[in-house]
C-alpha positions as CSV (number, residue, x, y, z in Angstrom):
1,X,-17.0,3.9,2.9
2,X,-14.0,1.4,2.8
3,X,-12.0,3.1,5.4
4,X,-12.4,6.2,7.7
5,X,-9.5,8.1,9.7
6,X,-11.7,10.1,12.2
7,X,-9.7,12.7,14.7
8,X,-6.8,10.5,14.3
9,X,-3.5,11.4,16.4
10,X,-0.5,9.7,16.9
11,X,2.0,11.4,19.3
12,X,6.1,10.4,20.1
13,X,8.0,11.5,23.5
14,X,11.5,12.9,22.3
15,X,12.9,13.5,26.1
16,X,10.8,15.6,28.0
17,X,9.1,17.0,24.1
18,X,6.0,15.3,22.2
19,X,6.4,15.2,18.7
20,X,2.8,15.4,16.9
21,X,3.3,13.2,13.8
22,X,-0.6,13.1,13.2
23,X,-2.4,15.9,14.4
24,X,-6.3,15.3,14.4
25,X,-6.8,14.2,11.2
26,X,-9.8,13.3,9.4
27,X,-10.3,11.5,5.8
28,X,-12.6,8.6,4.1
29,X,-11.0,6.6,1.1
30,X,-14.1,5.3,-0.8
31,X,-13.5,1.4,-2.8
32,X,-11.3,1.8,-5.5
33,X,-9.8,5.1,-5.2
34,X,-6.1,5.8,-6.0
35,X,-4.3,8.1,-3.4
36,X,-1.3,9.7,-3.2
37,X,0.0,10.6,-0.2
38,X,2.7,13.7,-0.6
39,X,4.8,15.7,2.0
40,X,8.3,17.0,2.8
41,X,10.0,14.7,5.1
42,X,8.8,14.6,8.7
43,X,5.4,15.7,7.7
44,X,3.4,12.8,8.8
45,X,2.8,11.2,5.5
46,X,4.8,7.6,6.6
47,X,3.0,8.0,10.3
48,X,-0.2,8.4,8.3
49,X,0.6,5.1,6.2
50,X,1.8,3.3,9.4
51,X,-1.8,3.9,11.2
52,X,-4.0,3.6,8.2
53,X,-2.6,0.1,7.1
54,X,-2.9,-0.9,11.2
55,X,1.2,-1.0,11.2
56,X,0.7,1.4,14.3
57,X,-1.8,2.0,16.7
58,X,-3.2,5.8,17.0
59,X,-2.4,7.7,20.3
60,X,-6.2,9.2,19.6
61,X,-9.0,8.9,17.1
62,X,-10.5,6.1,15.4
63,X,-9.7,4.0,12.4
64,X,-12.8,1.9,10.8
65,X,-12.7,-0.8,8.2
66,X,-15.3,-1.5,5.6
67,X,-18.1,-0.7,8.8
68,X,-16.0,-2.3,12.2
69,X,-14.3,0.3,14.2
70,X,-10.6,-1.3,14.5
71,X,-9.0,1.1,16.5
72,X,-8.9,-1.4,19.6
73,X,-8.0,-4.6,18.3
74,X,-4.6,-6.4,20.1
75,X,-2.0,-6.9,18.1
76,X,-2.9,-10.6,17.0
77,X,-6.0,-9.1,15.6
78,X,-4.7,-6.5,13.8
79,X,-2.0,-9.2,12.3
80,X,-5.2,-10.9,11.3
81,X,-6.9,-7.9,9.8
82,X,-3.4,-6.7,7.8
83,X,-3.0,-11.1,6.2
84,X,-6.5,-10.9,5.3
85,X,-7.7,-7.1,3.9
86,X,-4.4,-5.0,3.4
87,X,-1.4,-5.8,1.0
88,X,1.8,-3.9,1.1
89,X,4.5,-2.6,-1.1
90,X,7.6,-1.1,0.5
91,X,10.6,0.7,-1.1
92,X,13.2,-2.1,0.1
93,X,10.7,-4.7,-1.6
94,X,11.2,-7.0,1.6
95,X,11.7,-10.3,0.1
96,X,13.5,-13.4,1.5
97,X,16.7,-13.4,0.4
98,X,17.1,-17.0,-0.3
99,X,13.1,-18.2,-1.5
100,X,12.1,-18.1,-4.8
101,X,10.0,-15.9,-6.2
102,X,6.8,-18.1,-6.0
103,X,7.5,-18.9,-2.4
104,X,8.0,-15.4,-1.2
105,X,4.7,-14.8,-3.1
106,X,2.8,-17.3,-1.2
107,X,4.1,-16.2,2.3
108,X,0.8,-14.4,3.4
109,X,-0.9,-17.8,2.1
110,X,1.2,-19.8,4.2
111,X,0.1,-17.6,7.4
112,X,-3.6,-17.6,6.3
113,X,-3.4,-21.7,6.4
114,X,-4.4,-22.2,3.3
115,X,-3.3,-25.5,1.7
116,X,-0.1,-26.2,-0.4
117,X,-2.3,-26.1,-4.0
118,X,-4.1,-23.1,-2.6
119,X,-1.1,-20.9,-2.4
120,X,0.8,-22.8,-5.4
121,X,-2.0,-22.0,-7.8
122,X,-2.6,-18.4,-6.2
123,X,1.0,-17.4,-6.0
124,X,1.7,-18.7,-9.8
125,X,-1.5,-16.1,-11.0
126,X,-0.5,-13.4,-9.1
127,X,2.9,-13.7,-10.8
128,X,1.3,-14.4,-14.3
129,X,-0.2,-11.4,-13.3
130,X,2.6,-8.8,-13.0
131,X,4.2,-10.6,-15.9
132,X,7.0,-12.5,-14.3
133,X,5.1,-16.2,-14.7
134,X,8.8,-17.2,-16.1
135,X,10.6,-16.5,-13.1
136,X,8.8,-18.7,-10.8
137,X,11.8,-20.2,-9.3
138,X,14.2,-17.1,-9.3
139,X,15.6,-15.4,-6.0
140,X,15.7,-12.2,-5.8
141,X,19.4,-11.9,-6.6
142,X,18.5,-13.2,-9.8
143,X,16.1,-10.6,-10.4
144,X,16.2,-6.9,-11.3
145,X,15.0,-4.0,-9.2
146,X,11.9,-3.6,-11.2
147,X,11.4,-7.7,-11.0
148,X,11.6,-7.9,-7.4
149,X,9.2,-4.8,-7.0
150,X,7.0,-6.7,-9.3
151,X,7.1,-10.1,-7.2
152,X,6.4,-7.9,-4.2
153,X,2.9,-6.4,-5.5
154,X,2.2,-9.9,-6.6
155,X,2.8,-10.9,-2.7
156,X,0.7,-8.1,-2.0
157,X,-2.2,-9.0,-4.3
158,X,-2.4,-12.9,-3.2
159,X,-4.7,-13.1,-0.5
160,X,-7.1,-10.2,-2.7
161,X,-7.0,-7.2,-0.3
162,X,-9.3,-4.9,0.1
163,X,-6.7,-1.8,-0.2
164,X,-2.9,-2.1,-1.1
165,X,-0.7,0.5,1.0
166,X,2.1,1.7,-1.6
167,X,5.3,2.9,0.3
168,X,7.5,4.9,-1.7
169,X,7.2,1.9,-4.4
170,X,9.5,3.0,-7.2
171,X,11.7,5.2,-4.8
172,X,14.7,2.4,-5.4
173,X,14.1,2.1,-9.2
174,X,15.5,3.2,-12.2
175,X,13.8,5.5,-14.3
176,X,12.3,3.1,-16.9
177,X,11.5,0.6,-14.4
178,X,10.1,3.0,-12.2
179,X,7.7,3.9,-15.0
180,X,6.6,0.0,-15.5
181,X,5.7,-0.3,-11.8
182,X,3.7,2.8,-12.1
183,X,1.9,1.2,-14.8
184,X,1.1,-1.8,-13.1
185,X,0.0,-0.1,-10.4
186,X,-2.5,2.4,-13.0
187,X,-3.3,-1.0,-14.2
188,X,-4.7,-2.2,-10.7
189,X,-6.2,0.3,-10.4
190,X,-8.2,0.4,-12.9
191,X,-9.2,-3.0,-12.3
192,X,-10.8,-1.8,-9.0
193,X,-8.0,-2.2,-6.7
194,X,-8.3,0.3,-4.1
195,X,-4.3,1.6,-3.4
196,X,-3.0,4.5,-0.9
197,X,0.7,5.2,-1.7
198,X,3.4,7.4,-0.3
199,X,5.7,9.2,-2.8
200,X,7.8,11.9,-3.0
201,X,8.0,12.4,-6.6
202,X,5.4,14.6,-8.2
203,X,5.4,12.3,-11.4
204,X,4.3,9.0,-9.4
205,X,1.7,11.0,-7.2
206,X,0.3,12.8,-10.5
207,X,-1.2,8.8,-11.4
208,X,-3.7,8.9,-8.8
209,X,-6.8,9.9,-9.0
210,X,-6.4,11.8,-5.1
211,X,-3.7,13.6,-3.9
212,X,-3.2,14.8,-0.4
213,X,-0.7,16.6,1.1
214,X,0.8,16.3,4.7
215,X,2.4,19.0,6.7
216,X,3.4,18.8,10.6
217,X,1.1,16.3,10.9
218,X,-1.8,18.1,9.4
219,X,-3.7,17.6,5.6
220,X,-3.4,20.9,4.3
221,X,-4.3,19.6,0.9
222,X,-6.7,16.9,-0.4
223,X,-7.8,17.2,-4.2
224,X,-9.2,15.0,-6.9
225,X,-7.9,14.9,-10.7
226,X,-10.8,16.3,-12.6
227,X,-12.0,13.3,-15.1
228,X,-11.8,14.5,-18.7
229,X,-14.9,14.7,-20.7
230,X,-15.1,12.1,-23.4
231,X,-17.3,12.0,-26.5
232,X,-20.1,10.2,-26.9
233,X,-19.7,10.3,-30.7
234,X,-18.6,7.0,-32.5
């Protein structure tokens, strides 16, 4: 299994109140599979993302990746861990304002240590990748919403993570370019990419293959998209 919550908790003092964000929750996310992560605000769904991706440490529980219980590490390790096996997407797309497109690309590359042809030659096929290998040198104010979204899953993909955390990835973005970064993201999936995104919207969450459904803190609903039969016939 490529990573298990087990018991997990994660608890916030409000004055003299404790808010349960995640309340003792349990789930395994198997290589490759596409979640969706779904809940009214204030259900625990962005807690959930927060602790799974290593973001936030768990008040209880434990958190395993691919075999090694996490759960402990200090916070250089965990930095370590999120560079080396997790990419992320966020709604604000995150980019430096005034570095190209390749550059902010090859930022996790730069804090890995890898050379200067290393993350020039990685950073210029992850683009290729997302289709925006002509707009190497653009900053993000010379890109669309849709572009920048695109440059930021290529950031994610450089250093080939073992999952990609999705948060809320096309909650900034028009309709049709909402739909293209749903595509790409169908598309890395299907190329074995595992990915766990947050959304709100039914139509983003229904692309997954697993949806699961927060409430005060709780999973009240995990389900799988029945595969359709296909024939065999030719």
């Amino acid at each position: 299994m490529l990573l298990q919550l087990k018991n997990v908790s994660k608890y916030y003092s409000l004055g003299s109140s404790t808010i349960k964000a995640l309340d003792d929750i349990s789930l395994e996310v198997a290589e490759g599979e596409f979640l969706s992560v779904m809940g009214p605000s204030g259900s625990g769904k962005s807690t959930f993302l927060q602790v799974a991706s290593m973001l936030a440490e768990p008040t209880h529980g434990q958190i395993i990746l691919k075999g090694t219980d996490v759960t402990d590490y200090d916070e250089i390790e965990r930095a370590h861990l999120r560079n080396q096996e997790i990419g992320f997407v966020f709604q604000q797309f995150n980019l430096l304002a005034r570095t190209s497109a390749l550059d902010n690309v090859a930022l996790p590359l730069v804090y890995a240590r890898q050379s200067h042809s290393v993350q020039v030659e990685r950073a210029k096929e992850m683009l290729d990748r997302v289709g925006l290998g002509d707009r190497l040198h653009n900053t993000p104010a010379q890109l669309s919403g849709g572009q920048q979204q695109r440059v930021a899953i290529a950031r994610a993909l450089v250093n080939n993570p073992s999952i990609i955390f999705a948060d809320e990835p096309t909650g900034n973005l028009d309709s049709k370019s909402g739909k293209e970064i749903q595509n790409l993201l169908s598309e890395l999936h299907r190329s074995g990419k595992t990915i766990i995104m947050v959304t709100h919207e039914e139509n983003v969450a229904a692309i997954a293959d697993r949806q699961i459904v927060f409430r005060d803190g709780k999973i009240i609903s995990d389900s799988k998209k029945k595969k359709s039969k296909r024939s065999n016939n030719k």
